[in-house]
C-alpha positions as CSV (number, residue, x, y, z in Angstrom):
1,X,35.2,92.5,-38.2
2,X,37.8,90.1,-36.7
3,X,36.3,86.6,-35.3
4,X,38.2,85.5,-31.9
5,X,39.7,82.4,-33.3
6,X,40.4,79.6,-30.5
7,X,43.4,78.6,-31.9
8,X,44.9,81.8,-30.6
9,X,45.6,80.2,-27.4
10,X,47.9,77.6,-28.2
11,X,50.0,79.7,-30.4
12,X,50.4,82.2,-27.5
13,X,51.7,79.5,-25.3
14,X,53.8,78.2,-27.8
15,X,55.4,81.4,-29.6
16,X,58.4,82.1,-27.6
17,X,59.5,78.7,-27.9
18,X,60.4,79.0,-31.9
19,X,62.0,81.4,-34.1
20,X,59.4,80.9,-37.0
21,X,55.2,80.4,-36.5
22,X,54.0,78.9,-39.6
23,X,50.3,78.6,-40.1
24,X,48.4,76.3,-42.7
25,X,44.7,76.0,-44.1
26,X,42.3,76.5,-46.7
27,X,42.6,80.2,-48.7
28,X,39.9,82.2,-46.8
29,X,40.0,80.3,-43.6
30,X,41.0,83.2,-41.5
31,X,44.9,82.9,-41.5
32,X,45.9,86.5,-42.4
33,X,43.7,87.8,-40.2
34,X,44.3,86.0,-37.3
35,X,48.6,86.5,-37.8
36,X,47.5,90.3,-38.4
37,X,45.5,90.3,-35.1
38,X,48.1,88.4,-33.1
39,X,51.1,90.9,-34.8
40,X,50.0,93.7,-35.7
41,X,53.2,95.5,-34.8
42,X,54.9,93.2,-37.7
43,X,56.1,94.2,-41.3
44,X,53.4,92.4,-43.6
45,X,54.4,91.0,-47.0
46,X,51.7,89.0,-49.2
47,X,53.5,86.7,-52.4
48,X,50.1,86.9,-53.9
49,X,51.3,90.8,-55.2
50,X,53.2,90.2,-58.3
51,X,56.2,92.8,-57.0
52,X,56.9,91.1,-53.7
53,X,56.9,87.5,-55.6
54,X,59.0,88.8,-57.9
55,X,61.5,90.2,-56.0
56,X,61.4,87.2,-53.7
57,X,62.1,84.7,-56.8
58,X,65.1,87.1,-57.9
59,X,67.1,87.8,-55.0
60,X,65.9,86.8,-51.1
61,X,68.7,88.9,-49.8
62,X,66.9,91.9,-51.7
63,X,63.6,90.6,-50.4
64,X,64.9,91.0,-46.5
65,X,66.3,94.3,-46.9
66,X,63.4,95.9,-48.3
67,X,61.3,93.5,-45.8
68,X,62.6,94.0,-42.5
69,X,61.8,91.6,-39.5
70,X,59.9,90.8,-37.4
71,X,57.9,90.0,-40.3
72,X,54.4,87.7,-41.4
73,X,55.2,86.5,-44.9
74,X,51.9,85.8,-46.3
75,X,51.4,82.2,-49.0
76,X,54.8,81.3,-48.6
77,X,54.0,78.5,-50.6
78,X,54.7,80.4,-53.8
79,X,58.1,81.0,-53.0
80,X,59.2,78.0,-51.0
81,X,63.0,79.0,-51.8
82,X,63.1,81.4,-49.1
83,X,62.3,79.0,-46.0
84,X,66.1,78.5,-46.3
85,X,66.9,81.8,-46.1
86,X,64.9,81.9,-42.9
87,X,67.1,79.1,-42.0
88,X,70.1,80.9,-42.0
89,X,68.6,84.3,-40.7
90,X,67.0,82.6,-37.5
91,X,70.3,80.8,-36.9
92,X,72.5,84.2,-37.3
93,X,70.1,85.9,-34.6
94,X,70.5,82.9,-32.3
95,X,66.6,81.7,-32.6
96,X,65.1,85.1,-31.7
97,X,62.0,84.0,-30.7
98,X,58.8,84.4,-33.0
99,X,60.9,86.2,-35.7
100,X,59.1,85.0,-38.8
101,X,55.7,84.3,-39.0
102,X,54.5,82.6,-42.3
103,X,51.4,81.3,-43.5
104,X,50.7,78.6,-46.6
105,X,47.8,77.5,-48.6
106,X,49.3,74.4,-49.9
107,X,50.4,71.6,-48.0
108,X,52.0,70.0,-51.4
109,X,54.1,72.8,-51.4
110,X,55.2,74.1,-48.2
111,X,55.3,70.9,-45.9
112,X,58.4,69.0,-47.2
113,X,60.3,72.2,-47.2
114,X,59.3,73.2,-43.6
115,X,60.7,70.1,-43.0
116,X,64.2,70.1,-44.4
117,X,64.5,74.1,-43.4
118,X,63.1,74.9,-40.3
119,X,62.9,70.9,-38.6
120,X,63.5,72.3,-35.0
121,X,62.6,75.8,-35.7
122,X,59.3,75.9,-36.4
123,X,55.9,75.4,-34.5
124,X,53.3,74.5,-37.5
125,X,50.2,75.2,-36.1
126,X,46.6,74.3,-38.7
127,X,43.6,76.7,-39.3
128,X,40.8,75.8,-40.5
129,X,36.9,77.6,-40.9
130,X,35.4,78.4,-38.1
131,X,34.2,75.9,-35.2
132,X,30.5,75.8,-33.4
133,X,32.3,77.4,-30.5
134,X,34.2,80.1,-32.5
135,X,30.8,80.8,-34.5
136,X,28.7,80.7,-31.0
137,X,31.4,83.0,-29.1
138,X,30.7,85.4,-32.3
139,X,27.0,85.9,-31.1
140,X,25.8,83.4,-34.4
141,X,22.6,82.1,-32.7
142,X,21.2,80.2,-35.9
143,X,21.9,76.3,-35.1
144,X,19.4,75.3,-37.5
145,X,21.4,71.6,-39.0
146,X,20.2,72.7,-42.5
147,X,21.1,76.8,-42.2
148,X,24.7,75.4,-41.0
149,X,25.6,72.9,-43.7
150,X,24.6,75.6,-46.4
151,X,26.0,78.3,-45.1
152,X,29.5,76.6,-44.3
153,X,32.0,78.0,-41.9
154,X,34.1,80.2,-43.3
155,X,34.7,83.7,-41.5
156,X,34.0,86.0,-44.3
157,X,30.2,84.8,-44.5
158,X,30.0,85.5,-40.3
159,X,32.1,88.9,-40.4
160,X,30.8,90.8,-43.5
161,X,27.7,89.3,-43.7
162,X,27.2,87.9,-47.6
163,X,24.0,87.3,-49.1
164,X,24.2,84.1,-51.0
165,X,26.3,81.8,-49.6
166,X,26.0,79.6,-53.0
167,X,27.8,82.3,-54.9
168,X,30.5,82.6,-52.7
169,X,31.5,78.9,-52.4
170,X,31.3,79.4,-56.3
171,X,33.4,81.7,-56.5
172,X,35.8,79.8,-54.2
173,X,36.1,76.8,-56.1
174,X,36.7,78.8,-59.3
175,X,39.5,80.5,-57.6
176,X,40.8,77.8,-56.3
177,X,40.6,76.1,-59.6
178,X,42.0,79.0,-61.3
179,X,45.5,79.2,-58.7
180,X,45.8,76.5,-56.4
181,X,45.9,73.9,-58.5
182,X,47.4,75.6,-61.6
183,X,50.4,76.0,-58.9
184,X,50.5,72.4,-58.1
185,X,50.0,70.5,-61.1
186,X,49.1,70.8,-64.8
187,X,45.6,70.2,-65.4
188,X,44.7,70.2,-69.2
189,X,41.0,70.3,-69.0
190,X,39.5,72.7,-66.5
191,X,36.0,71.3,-67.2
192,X,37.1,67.8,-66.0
193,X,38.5,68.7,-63.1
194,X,35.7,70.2,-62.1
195,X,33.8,67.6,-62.4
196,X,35.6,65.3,-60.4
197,X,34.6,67.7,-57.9
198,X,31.1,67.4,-58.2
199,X,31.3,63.5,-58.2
200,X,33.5,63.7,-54.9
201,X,30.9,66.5,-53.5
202,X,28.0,63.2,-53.7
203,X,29.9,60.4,-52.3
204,X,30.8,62.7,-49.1
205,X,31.0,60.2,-46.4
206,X,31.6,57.5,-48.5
207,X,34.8,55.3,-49.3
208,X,36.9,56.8,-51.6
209,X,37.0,54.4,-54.5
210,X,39.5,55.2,-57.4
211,X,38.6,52.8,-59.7
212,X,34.8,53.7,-60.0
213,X,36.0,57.2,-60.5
214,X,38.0,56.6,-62.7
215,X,35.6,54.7,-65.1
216,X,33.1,57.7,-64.7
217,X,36.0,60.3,-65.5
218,X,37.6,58.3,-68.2
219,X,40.7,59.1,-66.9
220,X,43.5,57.0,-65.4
221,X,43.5,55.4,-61.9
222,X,46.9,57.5,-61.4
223,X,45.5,60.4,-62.4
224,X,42.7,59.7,-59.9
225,X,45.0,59.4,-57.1
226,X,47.4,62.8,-57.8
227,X,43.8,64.6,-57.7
228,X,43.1,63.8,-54.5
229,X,46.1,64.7,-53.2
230,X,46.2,67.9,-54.7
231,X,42.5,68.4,-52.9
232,X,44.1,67.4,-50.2
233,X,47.3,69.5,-50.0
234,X,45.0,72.2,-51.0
235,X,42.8,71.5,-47.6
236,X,39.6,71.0,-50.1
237,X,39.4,67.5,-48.9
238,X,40.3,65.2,-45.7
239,X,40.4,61.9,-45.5
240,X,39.9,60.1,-42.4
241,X,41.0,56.7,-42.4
242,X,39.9,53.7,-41.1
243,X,40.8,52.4,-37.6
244,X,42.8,49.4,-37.5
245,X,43.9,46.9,-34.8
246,X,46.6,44.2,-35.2
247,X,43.8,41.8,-33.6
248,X,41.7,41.2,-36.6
249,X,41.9,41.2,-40.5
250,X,38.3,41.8,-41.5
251,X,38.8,45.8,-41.2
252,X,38.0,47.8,-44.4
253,X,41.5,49.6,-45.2
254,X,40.6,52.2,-47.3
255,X,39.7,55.9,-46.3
256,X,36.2,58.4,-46.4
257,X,35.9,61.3,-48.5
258,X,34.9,64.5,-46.5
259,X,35.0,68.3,-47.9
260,X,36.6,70.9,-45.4
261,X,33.6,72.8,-45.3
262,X,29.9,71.5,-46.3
263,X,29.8,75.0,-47.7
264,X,31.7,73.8,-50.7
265,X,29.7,70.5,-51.0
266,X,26.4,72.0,-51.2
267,X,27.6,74.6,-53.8
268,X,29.2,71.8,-55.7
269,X,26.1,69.7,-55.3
270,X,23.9,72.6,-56.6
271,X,22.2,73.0,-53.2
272,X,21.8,76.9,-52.6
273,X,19.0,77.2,-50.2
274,X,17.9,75.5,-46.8
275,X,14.4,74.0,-48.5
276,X,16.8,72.5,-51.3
277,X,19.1,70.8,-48.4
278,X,15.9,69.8,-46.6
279,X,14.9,67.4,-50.0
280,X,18.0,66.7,-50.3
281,X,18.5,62.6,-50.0
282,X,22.3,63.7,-49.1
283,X,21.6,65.6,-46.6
284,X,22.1,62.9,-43.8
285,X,26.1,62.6,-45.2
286,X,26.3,66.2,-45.4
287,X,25.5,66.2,-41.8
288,X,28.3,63.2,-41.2
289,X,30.5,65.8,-43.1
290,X,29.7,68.7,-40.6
291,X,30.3,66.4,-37.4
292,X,33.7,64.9,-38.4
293,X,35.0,68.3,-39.3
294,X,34.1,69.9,-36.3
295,X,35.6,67.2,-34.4
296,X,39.2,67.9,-36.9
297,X,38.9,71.6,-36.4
298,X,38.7,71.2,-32.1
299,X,41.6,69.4,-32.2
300,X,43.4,71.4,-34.7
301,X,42.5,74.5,-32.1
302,X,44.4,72.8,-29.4
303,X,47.4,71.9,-31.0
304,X,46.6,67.9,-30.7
305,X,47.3,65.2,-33.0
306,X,44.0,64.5,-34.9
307,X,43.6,60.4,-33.9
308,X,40.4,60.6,-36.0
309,X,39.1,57.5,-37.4
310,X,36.2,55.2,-38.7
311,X,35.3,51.8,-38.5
312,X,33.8,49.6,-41.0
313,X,34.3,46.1,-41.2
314,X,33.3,43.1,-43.7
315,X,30.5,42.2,-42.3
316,X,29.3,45.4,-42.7
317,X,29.5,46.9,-39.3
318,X,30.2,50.2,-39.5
319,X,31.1,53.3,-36.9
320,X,31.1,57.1,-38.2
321,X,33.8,58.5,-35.7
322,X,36.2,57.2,-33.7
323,X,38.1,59.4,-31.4
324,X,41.4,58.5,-29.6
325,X,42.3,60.4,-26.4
326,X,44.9,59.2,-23.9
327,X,44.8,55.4,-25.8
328,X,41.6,55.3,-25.4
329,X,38.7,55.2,-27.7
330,X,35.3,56.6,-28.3
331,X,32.9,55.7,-30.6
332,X,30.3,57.8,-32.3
333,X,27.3,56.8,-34.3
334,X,26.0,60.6,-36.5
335,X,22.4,60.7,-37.5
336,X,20.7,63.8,-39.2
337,X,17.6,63.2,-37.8
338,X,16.2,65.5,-35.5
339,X,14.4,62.5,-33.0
340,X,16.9,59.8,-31.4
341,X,16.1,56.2,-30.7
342,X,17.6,52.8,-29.4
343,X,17.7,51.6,-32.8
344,X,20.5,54.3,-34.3
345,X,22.6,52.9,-30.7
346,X,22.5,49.8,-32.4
347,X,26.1,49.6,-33.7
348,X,27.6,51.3,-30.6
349,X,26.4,48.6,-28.7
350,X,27.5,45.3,-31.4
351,X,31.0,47.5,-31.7
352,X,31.6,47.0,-28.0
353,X,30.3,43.8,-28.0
354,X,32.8,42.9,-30.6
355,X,35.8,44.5,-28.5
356,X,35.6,42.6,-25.4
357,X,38.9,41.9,-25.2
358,X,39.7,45.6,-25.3
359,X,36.7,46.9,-23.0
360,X,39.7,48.6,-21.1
361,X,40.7,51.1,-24.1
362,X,37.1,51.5,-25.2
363,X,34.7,54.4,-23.9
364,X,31.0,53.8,-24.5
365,X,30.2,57.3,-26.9
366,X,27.5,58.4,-27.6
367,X,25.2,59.6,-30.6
368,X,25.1,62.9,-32.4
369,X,22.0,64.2,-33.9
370,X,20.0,67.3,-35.0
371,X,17.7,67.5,-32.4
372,X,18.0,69.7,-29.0
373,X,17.7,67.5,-26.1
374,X,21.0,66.2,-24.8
375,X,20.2,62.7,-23.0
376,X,21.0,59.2,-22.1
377,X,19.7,56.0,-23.6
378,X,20.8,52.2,-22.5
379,X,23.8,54.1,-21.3
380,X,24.9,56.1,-24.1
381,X,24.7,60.2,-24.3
382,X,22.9,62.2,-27.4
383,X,24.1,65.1,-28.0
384,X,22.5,67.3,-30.2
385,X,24.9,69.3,-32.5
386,X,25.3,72.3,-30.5
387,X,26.2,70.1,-28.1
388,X,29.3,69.0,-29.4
389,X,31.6,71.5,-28.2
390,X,34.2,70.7,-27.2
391,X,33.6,67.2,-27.0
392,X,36.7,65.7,-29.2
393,X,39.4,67.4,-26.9
């Protein structure tokens, strides 16, 4: 069963502008379906099935005449070679407008290459699992915190309906171990990888720090650093970094760890059901997790530049989401619990104090929380999760 996505809107409005559509995101996030929904009329080519890939690596001028366009040219990240033969076809047919639709898995892999190929020809639009508003608009009426960071986002567990979530998000990272990475990068032992994982999965929310990992591991800081890209390219992880301001050097400069889906934390973290997350003492970052991702994925659904950050700075002040919107900023403070009170405003209120001199690009924000009343205290809103909708845009 196909899930509206919201992101359908923006490539509607942009489509005729550009000869190619190229769509990014995690494996399973929805991608196929959604370029299968929007085109349906298209030729439909996946470089997952060994005789297409093969063909494509021999001879792309064989590939296009048994492939005719308009075509969707599914994970064209495993034969990046023939974004320049798009090149030249969408320049011989003087830009025909949405000619090419492709879709990648793998930033690593596909990004540079959009960039020398199709710069100019291309709208890159980013697709991630689903939203609160895509999973609400579905008919989903469970907004239980602890049923959501379980169950995760991804479309598969809302359209077909799969038992145990914890087994799928296994399976996932398996997979993912098993071709994604294999595709990117050499990895010599399986096991270790894996375990990096797990150790990423409990400092979720937490500032990514390479050398600590790297003593754990027993591996080198370098090493460290090309894994996290790869779970980045991959869309596995996201990074949000710190916000920073020319006015003051105390700011923490180093980024947060988050997982694209709490799905894949919990699984990785050994947390299958919603009495486990419950006990859980990391269930409040898991939460963090949820909030920050939903505010990347409503901006990704609009087509608009993420300006996501946190603040922390040395004196320990610290702010979970920052979210820029016409230069200015909002400041969020995420708590898991399901009560609010002044005291979890405290920050907010010593953040602004702190930016007096910039009260005129600062919006007071608010808190998020599990709860269900949406409110005002000492002049902030509380939004409870549902709440959220929409809110980052």
């Amino acid at each position: 069963m196909y899930i509206e996505r919201k992101i359908e809107r923006i490539i509607r409005e942009l489509e005729n502008d550009y000869p190619v559509i190229s769509i990014i995101g995690p494996r399973q996030s929805g991608k196929t379906s959604l370029v299968q929904h929007l085109y349906p009329e298209y030729s439909y080519v996946n470089l997952e099935k060994a005789q297409a890939y093969q063909l494509a690596k021999e001879s792309a001028d064989e590939f296009f005449k048994v492939y005719k366009t308009p075509i969707i040219i599914d994970e064209i990240q495993r034969v990046p070679e023939l974004l320049r033969s798009i090149q030249v076809m969408t320049d011989e047919s003087g830009q025909k407008p949405k000619e090419f639709i492709i879709t990648g898995s793998q930033k690593i892999h596909i990004k540079g290459h959009i960039a020398q190929s199709l710069a100019g020809r291309t709208a890159i639009f980013q697709v991630l699992p689903l939203s609160l508003e895509e999973i609400k608009n579905f008919g989903e009426t469970t907004t239980d915190r602890d049923t959501l960071l379980v169950k995760g986002c991804y479309p598969k567990l809302f359209s077909v309906g799969i038992s145990s979530y914890y087994h799928y998000y296994q399976n996932y990272i398996s997979t993912y171990i098993q071709k994604d990475v294999k595709q990117i990068t050499s990895i010599q032992d399986e096991g270790l990888f894996y375990t990096f994982l797990k150790l990423l999965a409990g400092r979720v929310g937490n500032l990514s720090n390479v050398s600590s990992l790297s003593n754990d591991l027993g591996v080198a800081r370098a090493t460290i650093d090309r894994w996290l890209e790869i779970l980045e390219a991959s869309h596995i992880i996201y990074r949000l970094q710190p916000y920073s301001s020319n006015r003051t050097s105390v700011l923490v400069k180093t980024s947060k760890i988050y997982f694209c889906d709490t799905g894949i934390v919990c699984s990785l973290l050994d947390i299958s059901t919603v009495e486990q997350m419950i006990r859980d003492p990391l269930r409040g970052a898991i939460f963090e997790n949820y909030c920050v991702m939903e505010a990347i994925k409503q901006r990704s659904n609009e087509g608009l530049p993420q300006n996501l950050y946190f603040y922390r700075d040395k004196h320990g002040l610290e702010i979970d989401l920052l979210v820029e919107k016409n230069r200015m900023i909002t400041p969020y403070e995420i708590k898991s619990s399901d009560r609010y009170d002044k005291d979890q405003l405290r920050n907010l209120h010593t953040f602004s104090k702190n930016q007096q001199q910039n009260l005129s690009t600062i919006e007071k924000g608010g808190l998020i929380y599990a709860g269900s009343i949406k409110t005002t205290l000492n002049g902030y809103t509380i939004y409870p999760l549902i709440d959220i909708i929409g809110l980052f845009v």
